[in-house]
N, C-alpha and C positions, 0 to 999 in steps of 0.2 A: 220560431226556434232560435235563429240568429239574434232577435233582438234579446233575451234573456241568456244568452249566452255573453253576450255583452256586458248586457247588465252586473252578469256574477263578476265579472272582471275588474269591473267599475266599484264593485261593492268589497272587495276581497281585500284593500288597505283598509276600508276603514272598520273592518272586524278585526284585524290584524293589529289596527291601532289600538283598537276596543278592548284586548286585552292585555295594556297595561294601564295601569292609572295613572294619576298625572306625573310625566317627565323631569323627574327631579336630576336629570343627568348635568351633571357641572361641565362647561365648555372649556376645553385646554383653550388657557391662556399663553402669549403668546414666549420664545424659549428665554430662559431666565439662564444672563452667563452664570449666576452663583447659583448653585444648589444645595439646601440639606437635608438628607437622609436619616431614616432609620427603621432598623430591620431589628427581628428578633429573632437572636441564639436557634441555632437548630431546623429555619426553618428557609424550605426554598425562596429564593430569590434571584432577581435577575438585574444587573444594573439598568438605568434609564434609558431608552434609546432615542436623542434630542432629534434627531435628522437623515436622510438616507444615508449622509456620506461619514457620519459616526461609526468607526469602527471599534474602536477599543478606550477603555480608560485607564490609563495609568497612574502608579501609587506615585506621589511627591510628597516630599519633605520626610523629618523623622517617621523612621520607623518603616523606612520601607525597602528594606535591609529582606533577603528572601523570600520577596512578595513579587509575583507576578502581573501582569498587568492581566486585567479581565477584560474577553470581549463582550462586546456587547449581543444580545440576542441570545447568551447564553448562561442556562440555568448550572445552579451552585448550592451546595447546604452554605450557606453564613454561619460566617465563626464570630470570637470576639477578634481574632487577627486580622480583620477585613478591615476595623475601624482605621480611618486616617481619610488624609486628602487625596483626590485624585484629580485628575486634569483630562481634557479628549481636547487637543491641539493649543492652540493659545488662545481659546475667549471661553469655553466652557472649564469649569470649574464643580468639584462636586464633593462636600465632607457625607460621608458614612458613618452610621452610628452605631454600633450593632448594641444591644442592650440586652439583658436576661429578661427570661419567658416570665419571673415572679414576677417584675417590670410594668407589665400592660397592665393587668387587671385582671379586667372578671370572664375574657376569654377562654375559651372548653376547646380542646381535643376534636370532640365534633362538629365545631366550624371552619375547620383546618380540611374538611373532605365532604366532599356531597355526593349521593346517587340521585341521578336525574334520567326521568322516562324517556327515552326517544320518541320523535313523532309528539310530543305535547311540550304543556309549560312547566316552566319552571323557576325556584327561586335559588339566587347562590348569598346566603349571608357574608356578611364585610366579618371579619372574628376581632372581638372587642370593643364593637361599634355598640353594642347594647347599652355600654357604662361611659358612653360618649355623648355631650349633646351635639357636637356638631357631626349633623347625620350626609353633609356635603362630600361625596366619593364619589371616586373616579373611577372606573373600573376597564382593566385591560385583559385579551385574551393574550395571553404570553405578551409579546413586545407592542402588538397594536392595540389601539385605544376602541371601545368595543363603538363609541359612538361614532368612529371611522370607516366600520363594515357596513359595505354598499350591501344592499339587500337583505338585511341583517337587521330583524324588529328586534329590539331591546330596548328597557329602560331602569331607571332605576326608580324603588318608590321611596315612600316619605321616611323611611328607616335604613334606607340606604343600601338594600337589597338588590342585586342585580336581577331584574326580572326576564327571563328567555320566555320570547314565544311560543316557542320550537325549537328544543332539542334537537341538535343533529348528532349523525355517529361522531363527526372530526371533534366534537363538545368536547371530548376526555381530552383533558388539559389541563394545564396550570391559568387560574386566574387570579390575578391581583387587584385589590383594592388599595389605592391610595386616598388618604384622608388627612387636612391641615390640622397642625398640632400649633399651639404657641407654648414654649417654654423657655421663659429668662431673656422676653422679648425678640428670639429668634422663632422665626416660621420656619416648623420642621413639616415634610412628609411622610407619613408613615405607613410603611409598605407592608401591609400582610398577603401572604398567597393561601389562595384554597385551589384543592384538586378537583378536580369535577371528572365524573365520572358519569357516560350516558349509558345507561340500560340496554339493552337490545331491545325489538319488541317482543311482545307475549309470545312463546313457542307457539307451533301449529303443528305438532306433532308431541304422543306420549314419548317419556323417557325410554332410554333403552338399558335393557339390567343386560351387563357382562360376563356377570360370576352370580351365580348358575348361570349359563346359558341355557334354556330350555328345561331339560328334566336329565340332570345328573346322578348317578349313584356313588355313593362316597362309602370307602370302606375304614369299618372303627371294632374297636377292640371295646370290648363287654369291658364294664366295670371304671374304664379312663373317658377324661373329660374329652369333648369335640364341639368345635369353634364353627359356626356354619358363618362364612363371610358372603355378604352379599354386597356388589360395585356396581353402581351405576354411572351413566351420562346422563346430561342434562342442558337443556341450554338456561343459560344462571337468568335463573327472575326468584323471585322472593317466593311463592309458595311451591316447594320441593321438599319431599320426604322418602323416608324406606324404612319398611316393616316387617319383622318376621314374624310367622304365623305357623303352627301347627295344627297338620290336619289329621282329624281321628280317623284313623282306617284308611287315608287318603282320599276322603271324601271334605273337595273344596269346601263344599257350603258346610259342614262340621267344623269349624275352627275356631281357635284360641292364638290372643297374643301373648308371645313370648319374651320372656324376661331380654333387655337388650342393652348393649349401652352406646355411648353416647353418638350420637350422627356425627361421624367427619367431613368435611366439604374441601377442596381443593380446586383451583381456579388451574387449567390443562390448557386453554386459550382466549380469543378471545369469544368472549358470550360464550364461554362452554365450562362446564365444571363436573368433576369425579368427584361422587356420595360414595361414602362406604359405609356399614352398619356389620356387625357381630354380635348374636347371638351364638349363648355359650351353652352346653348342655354340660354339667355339673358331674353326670356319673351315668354312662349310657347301661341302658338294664333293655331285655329282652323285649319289655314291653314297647322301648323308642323304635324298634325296628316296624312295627306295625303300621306306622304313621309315616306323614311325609312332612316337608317341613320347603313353604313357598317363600319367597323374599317378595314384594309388592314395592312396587318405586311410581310414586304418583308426583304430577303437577297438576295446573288449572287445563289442561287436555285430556289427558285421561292416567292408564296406568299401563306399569308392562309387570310381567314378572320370570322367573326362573323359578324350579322345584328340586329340592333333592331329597331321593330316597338313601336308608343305610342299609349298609352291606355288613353281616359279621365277618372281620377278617380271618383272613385263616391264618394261622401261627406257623412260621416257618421255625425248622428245628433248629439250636440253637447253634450243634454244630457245623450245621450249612453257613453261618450267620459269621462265626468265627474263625472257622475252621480253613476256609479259601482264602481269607485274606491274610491270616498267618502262615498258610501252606507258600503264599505267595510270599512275606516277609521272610520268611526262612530260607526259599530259595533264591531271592535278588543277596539276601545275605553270605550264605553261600557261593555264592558265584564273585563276590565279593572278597573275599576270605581266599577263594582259590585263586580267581584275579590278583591279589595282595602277594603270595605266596609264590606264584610262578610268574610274577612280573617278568625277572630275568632273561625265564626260560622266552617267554611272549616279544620280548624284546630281539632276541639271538637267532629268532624264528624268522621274526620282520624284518630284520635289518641284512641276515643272510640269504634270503630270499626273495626279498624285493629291493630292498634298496640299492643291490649292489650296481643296479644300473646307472645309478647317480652318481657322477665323479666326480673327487676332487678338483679344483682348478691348481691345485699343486703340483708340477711337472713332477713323472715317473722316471726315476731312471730304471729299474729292473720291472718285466713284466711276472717275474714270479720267484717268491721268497723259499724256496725249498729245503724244510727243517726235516733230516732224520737222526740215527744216531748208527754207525757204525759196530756190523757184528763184528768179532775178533775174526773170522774167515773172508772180513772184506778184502780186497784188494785196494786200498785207499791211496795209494799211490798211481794208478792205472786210472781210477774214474777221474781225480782231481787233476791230471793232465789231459783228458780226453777231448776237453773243450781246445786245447791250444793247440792238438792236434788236428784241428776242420775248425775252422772259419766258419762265424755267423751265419753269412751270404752263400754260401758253397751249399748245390745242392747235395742231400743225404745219397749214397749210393744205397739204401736198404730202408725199407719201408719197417714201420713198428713192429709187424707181423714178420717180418724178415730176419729182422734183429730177432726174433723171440726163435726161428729157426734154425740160430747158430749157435756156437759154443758159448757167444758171449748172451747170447737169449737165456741161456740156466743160469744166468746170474742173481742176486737177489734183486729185490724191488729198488733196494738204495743204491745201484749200480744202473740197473737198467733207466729210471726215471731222470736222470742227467742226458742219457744220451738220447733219450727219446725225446724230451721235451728242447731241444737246446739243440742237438747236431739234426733231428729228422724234423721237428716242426719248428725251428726258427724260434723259439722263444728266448730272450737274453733272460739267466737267472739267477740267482743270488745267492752264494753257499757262504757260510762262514768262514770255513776253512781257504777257501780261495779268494772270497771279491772282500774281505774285512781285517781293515789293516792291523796286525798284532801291536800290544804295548798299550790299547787305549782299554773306557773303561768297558767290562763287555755290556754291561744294561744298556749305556748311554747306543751301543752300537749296534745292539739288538731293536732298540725301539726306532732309531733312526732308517734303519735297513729297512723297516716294516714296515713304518710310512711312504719311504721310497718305492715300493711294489705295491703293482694294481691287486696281486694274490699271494697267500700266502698257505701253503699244501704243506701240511704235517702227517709222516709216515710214524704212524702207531704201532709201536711193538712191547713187548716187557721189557727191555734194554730201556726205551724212549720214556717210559712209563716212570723209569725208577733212574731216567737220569734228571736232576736239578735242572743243568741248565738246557736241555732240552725242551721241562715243565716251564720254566721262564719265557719261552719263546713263544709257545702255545699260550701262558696268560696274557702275554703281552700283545697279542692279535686276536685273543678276545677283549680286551680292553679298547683298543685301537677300532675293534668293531662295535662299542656300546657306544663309543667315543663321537658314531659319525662320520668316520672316515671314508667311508666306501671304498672301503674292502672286501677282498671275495676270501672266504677261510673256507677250505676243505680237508676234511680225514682222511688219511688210507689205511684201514685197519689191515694189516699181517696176520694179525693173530689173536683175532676178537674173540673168541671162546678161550683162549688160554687163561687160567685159575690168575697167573700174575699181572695179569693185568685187572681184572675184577677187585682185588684188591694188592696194592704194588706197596713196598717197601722203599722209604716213605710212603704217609698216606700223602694222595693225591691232596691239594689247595680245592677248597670247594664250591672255587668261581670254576674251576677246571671241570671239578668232576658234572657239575650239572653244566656244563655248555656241550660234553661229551655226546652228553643222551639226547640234546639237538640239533647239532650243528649236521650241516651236510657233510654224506660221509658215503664213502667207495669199499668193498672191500676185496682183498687181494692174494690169494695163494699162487703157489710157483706147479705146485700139482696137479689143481685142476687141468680138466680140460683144453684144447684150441678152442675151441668155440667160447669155454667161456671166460677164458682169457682176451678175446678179440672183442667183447663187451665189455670188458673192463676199459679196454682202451679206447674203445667209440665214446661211451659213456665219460672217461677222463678228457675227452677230447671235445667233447658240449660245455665240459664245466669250465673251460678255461678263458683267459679272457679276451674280448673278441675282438681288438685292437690290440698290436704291439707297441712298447716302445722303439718311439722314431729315433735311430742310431744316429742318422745324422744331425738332426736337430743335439739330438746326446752329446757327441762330439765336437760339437763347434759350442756348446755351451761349457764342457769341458778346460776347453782351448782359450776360451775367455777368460775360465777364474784363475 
């Protein structure tokens, strides 16, 4: 056993040899400093590689004006701009030709590429070498010379064919034939490449179909055309198909082929490829539902397939069909339109109710801007000195509830709200009449005031309603709140139900009248209740703001201007 084991070992070059004919391979001779090229328009190419330590060539002389140098071992489509001299250090030398494809001759398209079987032999044609007597070629796998691969049975025969013993997978490649040209007394070489491409070997398994998977029901509409697609995989070899078939009654062995068209192929990896086939059915009638209809995907193993039966579909009505998604357009529209419309309101909502926690970095000097307007039974002389009778810092001797128990408690809202917010809870605030110097202009001094204070508290009555500059005050701290400002605006309505204010003489401006309907808002009678007079003031007592201005800081900034 050991001796014929031997033996095969012994015998296995010279079948190896046995399968090429005689060795027509031309021997690189030895490196020539001058080289000339040439290559044809269009097609791959890779420059020379003389030696290990060759790395790049470089363009000299004319014309080498934004042209890069090329390295070497590296493939390129060839242009006609590649033509000129090139150099690789100082003793090699090397002119490129590049010449049009009408050029060569009698060269085809399909010696430019070859499929070749793995696992056996194979041939690679030289492209142009037909219309050549001299059939001496040289033939290289990309940069190495193929008579240079250790291990590696190759030859070339008497037509200058590169003969492969044995296709391997690494085969798919670029190979190049050079072959000697004489023209106008100069020896040129001339480089063609062909792609090779190795097969895989023969599947060992049928195709797999993906569409049908198995046995599908598809639903179609009586009387309209329906597409039956059938996809398959495959591993790519040359005998692969797919077939549609109808079967009468759904009985397999009753069938007919169906009209189809054309087989598509697509290359998905490698050695793998997606078939797809459609058959079309032209006008579905009662009778196609009877039958079934298989897709059959074969190679040289065997076959797979998918079925699909038809479903009549049922008709959904049309106003389910339209009617949801216009109900749906209508009301994003809608909502849009009211969006659009009460942006304002939307804004005066946001910005009075959440933003007010957000402060300016712009130092405050009053903690509260307090706008009313003066009935003819006020005492306006008595409240406007009442603050210079008590000191900021001075505790109150009478609590709100206290105040509202004496004689000066039956006062109105516009008397009582100074000494309460100002002499009992410490607030510094800002009247017109007292903190804003006469003689200037009053807008300039209203808008100024307003940014100055962290709040700004408007006591609503029919007097306030129908006085101007009163309404001026109130616009200008809704502006100052669209503005950004982080300010806190609050209402105290008096006298919410009264007809004069619903509609007031002037008409109200109507940024005024629609900030009314949301801004935050208190409201206030002198007759109610204790009790529910003592919620007014808890409640006015949350809304205010929850940091004072620092008097000292105030003062010594003061003191500086």
């Amino acid at each position: 056993m050991q001796t014929g084991y031997i033996l095969g070992l012994l015998s296995l070059p010279i079948f190896l040899e046995g399968c090429c004919p005689k060795n027509h391979q031309v021997k690189i001779t030895g490196v020539q400093p001058q080289q000339h090229y040439r290559a044809v328009e269009g097609e791959i190419f890779m420059m020379p590689s003389l030696n290990h330590t060759q790395k790049v060539w470089s363009r000299t002389g004319e014309g080498d004006e934004g042209n890069h140098d090329i390295l070497c071992k590296t493939l390129f489509t060839v242009e006609a701009k590649h033509s000129g001299n090139y150099s690789s250090g100082s003793k090699f030398f090397l002119y490129l030709h590049v010449v049009a494809r009408s050029s060569v001759g009698c060269s085809t398209a399909e010696e430019s590429s070859v499929v070749l079987e793995r696992d056996k032999g194979g041939k690679v044609p030289c492209p142009g070498l037909n219309c050549s007597n001299n059939t001496e070629v040289i033939w290289y796998k990309l940069y190495k010379p193929m008579s240079s691969l250790q291990g590696r049975v190759s030859c070339v025969d008497e037509t200058g064919r590169l003969h492969l013993c044995q296709v391997y997978k690494d085969d798919t490649s670029v190979f190049f034939c050079d072959r000697k040209i004489i023209d106008q007394g100069l020896t040129w070489t001339l480089r063609r490449a062909v792609n090779v491409t190795a097969a895989p070997e023969p599947p060992s398994d049928p195709p797999r179909v993906d569409k049908p998977r198995g046995i599908e029901t598809h639903e179609v509409e009586l009387g309209h055309s329906h597409t039956l697609v059938c996809e398959a995989s495959f591993i790519t070899e040359k005998t692969l198909s797919v077939e549609w078939y109808m079967n009468y009654g759904g009985n397999l062995e009753n069938r007919t082929l169906l009209p189809m068209e054309e087989q598509k192929e697509k290359e998905v990896g490698p050695a793998q490829s997606k078939v797809s086939r459609d058959a079309i059915i032209e006008k579905v009638t009662l009778q196609h539902l009877k039958h079934t209809y298989t897709c059959i995907a074969k190679n040289s193993v065997g076959n797979s397939t998918g079925t699909i039966k038809l479903k009549k579909k049922i008709k959904v009505h049309l106003p389910s069909l339209v009617g949801y998604p216009f109900a749906s357009l209508l009301l994003i529209s809608g909502l849009g339109i009211i969006l659009h419309v009460k942006w304002l309101e939307i804004q005066l909502i946001y910005r009075s109710r959440v933003q007010h926690g957000k402060h300016d970095k712009d130092e405050k000097e009053f903690d509260v801007f307090l706008s009313f307007v003066w009935s003819p039974s006020v005492d306006l002389e008595g409240v406007l000195t009442l603050s210079a009778q008590k000191g900021p810092h001075e505790e109150a001797c009478l609590s709100s509830m206290d105040l509202l128990n004496t004689e000066e408690g039956k006062s109105t809202l516009e008397v009582l709200l100074p000494r309460v917010l100002e002499d009992q809870w410490g607030y510094r605030l800002c009247l017109l009449e007292r903190d804003v110097l006469p003689g200037g202009a009053y807008t300039n001094d209203v808008v100024l005031a307003i940014r100055r204070s962290q709040m700004l508290i408007c006591v609503l009555s029919a007097d306030y309603l129908s006085n101007s500059n009163a309404l001026f005050v109130l616009e200008s701290g809704v502006q100052a709140l669209l503005q950004n400002t982080a300010l806190k605006l609050l209402l105290i309505w008096t006298t919410r139900d009264s007809a004069a204010l619903i509609q007031p003489d002037p008409p109200l401006p109507a940024l005024v009248k629609r900030a009314l309907k949301v801004l935050p808002s208190l409201d206030w009678s002198s007759g109610k209740t204790a009790r529910t007079t003592s919620s007014f003031w808890r409640s006015l007592r949350k809304a205010m703001p929850s940091q004072r201005v620092n008097m000292v800081s105030l003062m010594q900034g003061q003191l500086t201007d």
